[in-house]
C-alpha positions in Angstrom: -20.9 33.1 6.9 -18.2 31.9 9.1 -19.2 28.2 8.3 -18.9 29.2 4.8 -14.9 31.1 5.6 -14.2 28.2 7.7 -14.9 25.6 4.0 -13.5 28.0 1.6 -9.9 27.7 3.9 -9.8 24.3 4.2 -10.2 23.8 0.2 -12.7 21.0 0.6 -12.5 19.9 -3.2 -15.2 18.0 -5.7 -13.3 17.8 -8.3 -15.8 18.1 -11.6 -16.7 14.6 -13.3 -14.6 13.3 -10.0 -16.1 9.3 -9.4 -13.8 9.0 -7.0 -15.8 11.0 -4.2 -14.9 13.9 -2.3 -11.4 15.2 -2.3 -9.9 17.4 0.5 -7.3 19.9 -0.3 -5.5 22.0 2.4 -4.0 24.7 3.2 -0.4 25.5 4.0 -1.7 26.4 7.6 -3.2 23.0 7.7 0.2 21.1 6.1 2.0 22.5 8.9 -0.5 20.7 11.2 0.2 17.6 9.7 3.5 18.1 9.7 3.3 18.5 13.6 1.0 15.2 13.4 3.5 13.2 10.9 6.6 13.8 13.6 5.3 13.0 16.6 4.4 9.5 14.8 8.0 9.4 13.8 8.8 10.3 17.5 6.8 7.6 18.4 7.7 4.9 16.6 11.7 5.7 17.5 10.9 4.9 21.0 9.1 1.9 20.1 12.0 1.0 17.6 14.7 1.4 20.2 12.6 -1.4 22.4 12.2 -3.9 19.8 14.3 -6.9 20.9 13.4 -10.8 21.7 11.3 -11.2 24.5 10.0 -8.1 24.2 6.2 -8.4 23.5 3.8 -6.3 21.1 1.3 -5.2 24.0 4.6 -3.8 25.8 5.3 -1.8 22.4 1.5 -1.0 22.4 1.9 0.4 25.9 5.1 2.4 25.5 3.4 4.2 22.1 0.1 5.2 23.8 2.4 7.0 26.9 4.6 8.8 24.3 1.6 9.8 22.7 -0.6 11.1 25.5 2.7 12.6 27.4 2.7 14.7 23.8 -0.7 16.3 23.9 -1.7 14.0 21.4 -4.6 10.6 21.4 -4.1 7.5 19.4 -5.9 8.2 16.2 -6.3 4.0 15.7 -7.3 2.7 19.1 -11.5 3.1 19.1 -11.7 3.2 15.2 -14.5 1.4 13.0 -13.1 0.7 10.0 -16.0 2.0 7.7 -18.1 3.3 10.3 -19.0 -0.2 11.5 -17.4 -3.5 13.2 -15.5 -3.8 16.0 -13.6 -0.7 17.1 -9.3 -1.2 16.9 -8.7 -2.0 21.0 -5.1 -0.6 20.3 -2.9 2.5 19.9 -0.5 0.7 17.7 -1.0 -2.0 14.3 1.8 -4.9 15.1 2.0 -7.1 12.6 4.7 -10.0 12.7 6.4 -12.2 9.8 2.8 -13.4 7.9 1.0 -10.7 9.1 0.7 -7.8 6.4 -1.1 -4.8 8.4 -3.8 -4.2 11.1 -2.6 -6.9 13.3 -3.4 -6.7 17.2 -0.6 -6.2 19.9 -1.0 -9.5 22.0 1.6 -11.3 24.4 2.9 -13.2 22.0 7.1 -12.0 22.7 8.8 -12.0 19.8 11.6 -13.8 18.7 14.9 -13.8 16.9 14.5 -13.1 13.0 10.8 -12.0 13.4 10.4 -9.1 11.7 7.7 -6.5 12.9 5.7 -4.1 11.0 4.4 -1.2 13.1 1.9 1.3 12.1 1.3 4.2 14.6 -1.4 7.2 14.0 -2.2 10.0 16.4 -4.6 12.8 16.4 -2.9 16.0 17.4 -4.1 19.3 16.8 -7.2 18.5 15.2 -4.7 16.5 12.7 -4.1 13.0 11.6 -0.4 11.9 11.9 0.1 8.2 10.4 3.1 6.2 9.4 4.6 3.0 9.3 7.9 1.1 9.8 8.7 -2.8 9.5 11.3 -3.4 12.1 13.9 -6.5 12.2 13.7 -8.4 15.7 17.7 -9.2 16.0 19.0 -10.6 12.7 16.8 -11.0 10.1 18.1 -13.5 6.3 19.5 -11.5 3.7 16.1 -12.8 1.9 14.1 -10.7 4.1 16.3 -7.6 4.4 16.0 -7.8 0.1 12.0 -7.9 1.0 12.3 -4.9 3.4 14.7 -2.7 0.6 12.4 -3.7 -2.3 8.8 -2.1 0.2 11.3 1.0 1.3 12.4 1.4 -2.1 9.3 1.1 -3.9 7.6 3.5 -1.4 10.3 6.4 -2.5 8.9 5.5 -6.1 5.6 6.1 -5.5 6.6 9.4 -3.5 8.3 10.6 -6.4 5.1 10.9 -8.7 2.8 12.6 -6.1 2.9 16.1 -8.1 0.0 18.2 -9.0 -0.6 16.8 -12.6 -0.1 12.8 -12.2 -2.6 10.8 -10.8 -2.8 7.6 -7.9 -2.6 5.2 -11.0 0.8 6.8 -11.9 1.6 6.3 -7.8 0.5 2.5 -8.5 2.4 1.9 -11.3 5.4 3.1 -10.1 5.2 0.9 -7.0 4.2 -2.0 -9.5 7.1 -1.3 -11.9 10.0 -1.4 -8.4 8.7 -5.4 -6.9 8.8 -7.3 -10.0 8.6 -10.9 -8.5 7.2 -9.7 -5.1 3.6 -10.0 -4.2 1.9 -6.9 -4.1 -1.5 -6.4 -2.0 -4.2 -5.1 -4.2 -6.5 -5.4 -1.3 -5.4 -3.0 0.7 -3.5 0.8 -0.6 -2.7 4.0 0.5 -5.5 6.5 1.4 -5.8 10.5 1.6 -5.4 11.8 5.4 -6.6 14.8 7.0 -8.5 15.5 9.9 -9.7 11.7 9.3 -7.6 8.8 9.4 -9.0 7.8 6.0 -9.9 10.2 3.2 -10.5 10.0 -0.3 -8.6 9.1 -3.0 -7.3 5.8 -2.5 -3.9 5.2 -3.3 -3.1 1.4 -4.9 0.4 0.1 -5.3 -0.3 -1.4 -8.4 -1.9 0.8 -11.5 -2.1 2.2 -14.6 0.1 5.3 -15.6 -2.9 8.2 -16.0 -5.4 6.2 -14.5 -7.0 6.9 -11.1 -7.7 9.9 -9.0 -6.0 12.9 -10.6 -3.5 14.5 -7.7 -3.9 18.6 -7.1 -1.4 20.8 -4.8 -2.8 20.4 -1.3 -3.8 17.3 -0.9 -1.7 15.2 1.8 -1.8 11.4 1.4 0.0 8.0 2.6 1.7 5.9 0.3 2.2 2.5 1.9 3.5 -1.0 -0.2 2.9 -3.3 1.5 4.8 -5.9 -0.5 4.6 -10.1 0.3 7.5 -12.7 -0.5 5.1 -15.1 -1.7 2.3 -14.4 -3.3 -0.2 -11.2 -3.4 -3.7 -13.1 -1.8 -4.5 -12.0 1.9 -7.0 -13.3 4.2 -8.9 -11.6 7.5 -8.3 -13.1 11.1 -11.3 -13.9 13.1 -10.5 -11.0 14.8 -11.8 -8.9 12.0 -8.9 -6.7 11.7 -5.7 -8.7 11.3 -4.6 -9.1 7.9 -2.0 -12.2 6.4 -0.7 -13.5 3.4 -2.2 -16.3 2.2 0.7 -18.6 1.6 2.0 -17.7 4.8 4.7 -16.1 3.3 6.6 -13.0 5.2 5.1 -9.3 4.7 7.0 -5.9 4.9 5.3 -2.4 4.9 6.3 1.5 4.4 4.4 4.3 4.8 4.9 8.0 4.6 2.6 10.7 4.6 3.2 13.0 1.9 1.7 16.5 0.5 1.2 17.2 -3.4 2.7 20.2 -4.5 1.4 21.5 -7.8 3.1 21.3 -10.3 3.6 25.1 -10.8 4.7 25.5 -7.5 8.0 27.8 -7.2 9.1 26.1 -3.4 11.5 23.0 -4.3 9.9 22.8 -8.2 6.8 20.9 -7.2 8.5 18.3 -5.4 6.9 16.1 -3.5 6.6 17.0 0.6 7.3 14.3 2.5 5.7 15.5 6.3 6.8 12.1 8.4 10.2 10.9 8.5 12.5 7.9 9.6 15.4 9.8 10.6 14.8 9.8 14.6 13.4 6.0 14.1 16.8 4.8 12.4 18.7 7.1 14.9 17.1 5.1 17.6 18.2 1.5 16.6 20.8 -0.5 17.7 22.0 -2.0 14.3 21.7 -0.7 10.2 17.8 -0.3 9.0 16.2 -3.9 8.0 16.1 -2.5 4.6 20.4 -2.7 4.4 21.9 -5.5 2.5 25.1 -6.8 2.8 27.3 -5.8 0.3 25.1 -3.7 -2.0 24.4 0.3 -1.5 22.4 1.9 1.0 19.2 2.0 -0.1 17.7 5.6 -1.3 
C-alpha cells in the first residue's frame, strides 16, 4: 500500500494512446526539489563562469564544478553515466565543449584561448533530484558573428520556453525554436529531454517540429529545453571517444538550456505560465564582461 501512496504522489503518467513512452508528472513537493537541484547547477556554473579566461583549462573547470558540487551536499549527476544504459560511462562532472564542439565534449588539458567560445553543461543529483543546465561562455572577446550565434541559441531557447503550457505539445516547442534560427543550423540529432529523478526522461524535446505534433505537455511535467544551434550547417558527427559531439563542417556551435516545469493551462499561479526552475542570473552576475549573447549596438537580448 505504501508502494502504491508512494506512485500515486509522484504522478507517474501513461498517457492513453501515448507512443511516446512513459511520462512522469510531479508534484509541487517534487518541483520544489528540482528547483533546489536547478540552482545549485546555476551556482555551479557561476563559479565556473567567473574562471573562464585564456589559459585556463577545461579539466581545471571540471575540477572546480565537482568541489562546488560535493561541498553542496550534492554528486555530479553526469560523471559515471551510460548514455542508454550502455557504452562507456561520462569520466567527468562537467560537458565542455569548445568552438566545433556542439555538446557532450570531455574536459581535457587542452587551455583555452582567446575568442574560444565554451559551452558548459553541468547536472547534479541533489535530493534525490536531477538539476541540469547549460551555458555557452565567451573565452575573452569573441566576433560579433559569434555573439549573433550565442543571441540567436539564447533567444530561441526563451521561445521554446514560452510554449511549454499544459495544452501545446514538444512539436509546438520545436517549431518555435525552428521558426527563431532561420539560416542557422539546427541539430536534429540531439533535443531536449524530460528530467526528474533521471537525467533523461521521456518525452523528448526537438528544436525543430511541427506545431501540434509530438508529445502532448500536461501540468507537472519538468523538462529541458536546449538549442543547440550551429553557424554552418545542421550535420554532426561522434568523436572516437564516443561521447563528444561536432559539427560537421567544423563550423562554431552554441547551446542553452533551462530546465522548465509545465503548468496547466488552467492553472490560477502566474496564468499557466511557464516555470522556469534554473536560472542565469548568479552566472551573468559572476562574469567579468556583458553575456556572449550581447551585441554591439542592438538591444539586450530577452
Amino acid at each position: 500500500m505504501r508502494s502504491i501512496w508512494r506512485t500515486l504522489r509522484r504522478t507517474v503518467a501513461t498517457l492513453p494512446g501515448n507512443p511516446f513512452g512513459m511520462i512522469k508528472l510531479k508534484s509541487r513537493r517534487e518541483i520544489d526539489l528540482m528547483r533546489e537541484s536547478a540552482e545549485l547547477v546555476s551556482r555551479a556554473l557561476a563559479e565556473v563562469g567567473s574562471r573562464v579566461e585564456p589559459g585556463v583549462t577545461p579539466t581545471e573547470l571540471d575540477a572546480v564544478a565537482e568541489t562546488f558540487i560535493r561541498d553542496h551536499g550534492a554528486e555530479p549527476a553526469f560523471k559515471g553515466h551510460r548514455a542508454g544504459g550502455g557504452g562507456d560511462a561520462f569520466p567527468a562532472t562537467l560537458c565542455t565543449s569548445v568552438n566545433d564542439a556542439v555538446v557532450h565534449g570531455i574536459p581535457d588539458e587542452e587551455p583555452l584561448r582567446e575568442g574560444d567560445l565554451l559551452s558548459v553543461d553541468c547536472g547534479v543529483l541533489l535530493n534525490k533530484y536531477i538539476g541540469d543546465s547549460a551555458y555557452t561562455f565567451a573565452v575573452g572577446e569573441i566576433s560579433e558573428e559569434t555573439r549573433r550565434l550565442c543571441r540567436v541559441t539564447y533567444e530561441a531557447m526563451h521561445e521554446g520556453i514560452e510554449q511549454a503550457v499544459g495544452g501545446q505539445t514538444t512539436g509546438d516547442v520545436g517549431a518555435a525554436v525552428e521558426r527563431h534560427c532561420a539560416g542557422y543550423g539546427i541539430v536534429e540529432a540531439l533535443c531536449g529531454h524530460g528530467v526528474g529523478r533521471e537525467l533523461w526522461e521521456e518525452p523528448q524535446v526537438p528544436n525543430r517540429g511541427t506545431p501540434g505534433d509530438g508529445a502532448p505537455l500536461r501540468g507537472g511535467l519538468v523538462i529541458c529545453i536546449e538549442p543547440m544551434i550551429n553557424r554552418g550547417g545542421a550535420d554532426v558527427t561522434t568523436d572516437d571517444d564516443g561521447w563528444t559531439v561536432r559539427t560537421a563542417d567544423g563550423s562554431t556551435s552554441a547551446h542553452y538550456e533551462h530546465m522548465v516545469a509545465v503548468r496547466s493551462e488552467a492553472s490560477s499561479d502566474e496564468g499557466g505560465k511557464p516555470e522556469i526552475l534554473s536560472t542565469f542570473e548568479p552566472i551573468e552576475q559572476a562574469l567579468s564582461a556583458p553575456p556572449p549573447y550581447r551585441v554591439a549596438g542592438e538591444p539586450a537580448a530577452a
